[in-house]
N, C-alpha and C positions, 0 to 999 in steps of 0.2 A: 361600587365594586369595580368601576371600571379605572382600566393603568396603561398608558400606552404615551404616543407624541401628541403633536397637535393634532395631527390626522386624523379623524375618527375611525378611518379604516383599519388605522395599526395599535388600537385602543381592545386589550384582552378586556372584558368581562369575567370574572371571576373570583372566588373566595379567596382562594389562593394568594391573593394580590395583599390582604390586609391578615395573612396568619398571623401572623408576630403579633401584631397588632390585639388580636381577638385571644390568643395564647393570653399575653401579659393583660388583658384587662379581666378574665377570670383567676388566674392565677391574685391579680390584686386583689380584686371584690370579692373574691371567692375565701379568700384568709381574712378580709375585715370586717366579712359578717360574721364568720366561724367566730373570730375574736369579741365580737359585738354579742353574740348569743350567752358565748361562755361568761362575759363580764354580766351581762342582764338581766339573764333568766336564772334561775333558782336552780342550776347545773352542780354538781359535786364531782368535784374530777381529783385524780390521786396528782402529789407532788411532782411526780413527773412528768403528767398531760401539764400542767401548771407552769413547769419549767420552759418546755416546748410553744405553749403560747405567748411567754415573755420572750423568745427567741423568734417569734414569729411576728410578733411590736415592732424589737428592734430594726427586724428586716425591711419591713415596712416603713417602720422610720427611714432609713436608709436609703430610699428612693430621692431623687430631684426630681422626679415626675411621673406622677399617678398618669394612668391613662385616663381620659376626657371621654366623656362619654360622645359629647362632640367635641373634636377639635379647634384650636386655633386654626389648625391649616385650611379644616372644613369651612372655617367662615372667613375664611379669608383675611385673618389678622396675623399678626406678626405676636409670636408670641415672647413669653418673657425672656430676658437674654440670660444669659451664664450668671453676669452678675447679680441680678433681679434675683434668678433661684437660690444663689447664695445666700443673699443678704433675709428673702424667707426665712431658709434654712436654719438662719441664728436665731431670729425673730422664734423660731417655731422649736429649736433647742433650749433657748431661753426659759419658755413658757414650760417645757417639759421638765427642766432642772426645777423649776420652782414649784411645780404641782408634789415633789416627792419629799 
């Protein structure tokens, strides 16, 4: 939790430092289990919850990067570049054009 220079003295402690962070990784997980329960379990939902959860796929689809539950940053690795997530991207479009 802590964000500051090299100083340790000028180093905040605090939640605050990692919102966005903690925001965007419930906002994810929090719509991929919803989506996960509704495909799974023996749920019955009217056409229009139906439609909402295929919009909330797409959304999902749409990311170039889920949040990590650890980081790259956190372990100290260099993560994948622009191009790297691209070329996923297709790989993982691909696979999805072909499941339907």
């Amino acid at each position: 939790m802590g964000w500051g220079a090299n100083d340790p003295h000028d180093v905040q402690f605090t939640t605050n430092n990692f919102s966005q962070y903690y925001k965007h990784m419930c906002q994810t997980y929090g719509v991929l289990l919803l989506l996960y329960q509704q495909r799974f379990f023996d749920l019955t939902f009217t056409s229009e919850a139906q439609a909402v959860f295929l919009q909330m796929q797409d959304k999902l689809n749409e990311d170039m990067r889920w949040v990590e539950s650890v980081t790259y940053e956190e372990l100290n690795l260099k993560p994948p570049s622009d191009f790297q997530r691209l070329l996923l991207r297709v790989v993982h479009n691909r696979k999805t054009d072909n499941a339907t």
